[in-house]
Steps between C-alpha positions, in 0.01 A plus 500: 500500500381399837193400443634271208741310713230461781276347295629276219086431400216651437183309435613247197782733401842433573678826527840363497457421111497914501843697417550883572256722326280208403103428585267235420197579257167278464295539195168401595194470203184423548440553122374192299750235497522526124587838505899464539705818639881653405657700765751793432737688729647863414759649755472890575880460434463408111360820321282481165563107529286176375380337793633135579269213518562303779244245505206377239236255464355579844172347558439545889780541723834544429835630771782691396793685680565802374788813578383803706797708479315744257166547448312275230203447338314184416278479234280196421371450124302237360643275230790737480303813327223619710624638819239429729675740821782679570613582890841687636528402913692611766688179578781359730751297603343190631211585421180260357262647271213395305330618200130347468316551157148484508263412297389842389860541387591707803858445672522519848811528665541385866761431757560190657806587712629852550875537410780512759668837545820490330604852660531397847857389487580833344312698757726291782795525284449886513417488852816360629702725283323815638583351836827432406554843411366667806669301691812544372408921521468443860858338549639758323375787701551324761853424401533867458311602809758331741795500281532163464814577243844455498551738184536874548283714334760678241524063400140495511485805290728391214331175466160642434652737239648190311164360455184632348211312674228533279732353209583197755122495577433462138755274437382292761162459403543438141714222583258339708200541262763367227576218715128456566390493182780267354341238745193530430333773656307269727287460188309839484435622127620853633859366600538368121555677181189623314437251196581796239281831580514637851736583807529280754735470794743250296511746219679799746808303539667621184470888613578426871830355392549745234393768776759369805800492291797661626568713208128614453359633785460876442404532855862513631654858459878319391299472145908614368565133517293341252727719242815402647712330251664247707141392644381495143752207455485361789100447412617382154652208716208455727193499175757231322498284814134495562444449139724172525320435830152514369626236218626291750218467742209543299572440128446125469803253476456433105663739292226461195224613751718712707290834608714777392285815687402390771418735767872562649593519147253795445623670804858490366426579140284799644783604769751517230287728258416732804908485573635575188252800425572625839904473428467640154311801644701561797636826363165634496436402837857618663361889407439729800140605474405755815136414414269334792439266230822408382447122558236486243698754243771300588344185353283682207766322251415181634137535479526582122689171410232315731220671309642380180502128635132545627434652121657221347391229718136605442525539094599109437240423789242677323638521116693176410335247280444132653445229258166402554380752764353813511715793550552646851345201682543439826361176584542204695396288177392138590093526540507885506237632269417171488786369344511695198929605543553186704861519398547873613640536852673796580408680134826688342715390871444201472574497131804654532586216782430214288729677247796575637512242753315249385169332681716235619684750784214683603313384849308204432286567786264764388206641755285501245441135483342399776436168697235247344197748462707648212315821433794746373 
């Protein structure tokens, strides 16, 4: 964003009225001045949608801002039937465009100012945390090189077998993108959850925490204590308190709106199920098998009763009835399909939700409604 704070102007544009992800547009006509234009937007990020009008009755010039954090496509019709042109840029942040219609009905589309390049505080973020690193390599051996230690190496020994670094590793970074992302994420559309299809960065955070749990890494060779009985309690306590914990800090403060599952919520609920199948199984999983495999045989119990979830999981996804919806949809409703199940988010899930919960303590804040270009 250098170039934004370095120059506050350009030409008759002031391009402090700009936000993140946002450019200025200029419609320019040189059609007759009777001849009066609509202009439409569609985002890349609304699919099978009715574009958005955004302006009409445009006789000659006309300025707009518009968002650039997905690709979109303007379309200019006359008198609100006959599109006229139809264009899809590459835009930017910052950026000042213009889209001249001539008088053969031909759309040109120019740029007035290129956009700034939003990546370069990620490419010195990354930078100093690659230097960081090295640097921090090169104390070490050097650390190691000349002994600067007062621990002796049977202390040095037992510490590193307490600790699994690539779990810490993990750990570590999932907390930091988690951290990253809650503030934010420096406003890149890849730091944020996708607006319903899709995997972005945002959307890994459920796995990585599921993944760095103590009691579910199957990388560690004591895999014995997931099925120990006492531990099995002991995360009975645990899932309760983060189940209270996720009501507390991220619930809401008014019981008729209170978010029941919220994310620590899930994690408990789903910690408990794994738990209880693991302690009711535990027989199973106490047998001495002398096969190289006996992990997996060990666990073949366990996968059954999982597959049996997954099977029933996937037959009121794809099976149950919804009042007013087609059966097995998966939709983001709102202006998919161009609005024809509007009131359809989330299909037989979401159903289910609104059931047993009630729509008052789900989140509120849904992805897939999004900012004042309203497109999903």
């Amino acid at each position: 964003m250098g170039n934004f704070e370095s120059r506050k102007t350009f030409q008759d544009f002031d391009l402090r009225n700009l936000h993140v992800d946002e450019a200025y547009l200029i419609v320019n006509s040189t059609l007759n001045q009777n001849q009066s234009l609509d202009l439409f937007e569609l985002s890349s990020n609304c699919v099978k949608c009715a574009p958005t009008q955004i302006a009409s009755s445009i006789s000659s010039y006309f300025i707009t801002k518009f968002d650039t954090k997905y690709k979109t496509t303007f379309s200019l019709t006359e008198n609100a039937t006959t599109q006229i042109c139809s264009v899809s840029p590459s835009t930017g942040e910052f950026g000042i465009y213009e889209l001249q219609v001539e008088t053969g009905r031909e759309c040109i589309w120019k740029t007035i100012k290129e956009p700034d390049n939003i990546y370069w505080p990620l490419l010195f973020a990354l930078l100093f945390y690659l230097l960081l690193g090295i640097t921090s390599i090169c104390i070490d051996l050097i650390r190691k090189k000349f002994k600067f230690s007062n621990k002796t190496a049977k202390e040095e020994d037992e510490k590193v077998k307490k600790r699994l670094k690539s779990i810490d590793v993990f750990r570590g970074l999932s907390i930091s993108l988690m951290i990253f992302v809650n503030m934010g994420g420096g406003g890149y559309m890849f730091f944020e959850h996708a607006t319903w299809d899709g995997l972005l960065a945002a959307d890994t955070l459920s796995l990585d925490h599921g993944c760095m749990h103590p009691n579910l890494d199957p990388i560690r060779s004591q895999i014995n204590i997931i099925f120990n009985q006492n531990g099995i309690f002991q995360d009975f306590q645990t899932f309760n308190l983060s189940f209270l914990l996720g009501l507390m800090l991220g619930a809401g403060t008014k019981l008729e709106s209170l978010r029941i599952l919220g994310v620590l919520q899930r994690f408990s609920l789903t910690y408990l199920i794994v738990a209880s199948i693991c302690l009711f199984l535990s027989s199973w999983f106490e047998k001495d098998f002398k096969n190289p495999m006996k992990d997996v045989i060990r666990l073949f119990p366990h996968w059954i009763v999982i597959i049996i979830i997954i099977i029933i999981h996937t037959t009121i996804t794809f099976c149950l009835p919804v009042p007013g919806c087609p059966t097995g949809y998966l939709g983001p409703g709102g202006d998919h399909l161009e609005g024809i199940y509007s009131n359809c988010s989330g299909g037989s899930a979401g159903y289910v939700d609104r059931l047993v919960l009630g729509a008052a303590h789900l989140f509120s804040r849904s992805t897939i409604k999004v900012s004042e270009t309203l497109l999903i």
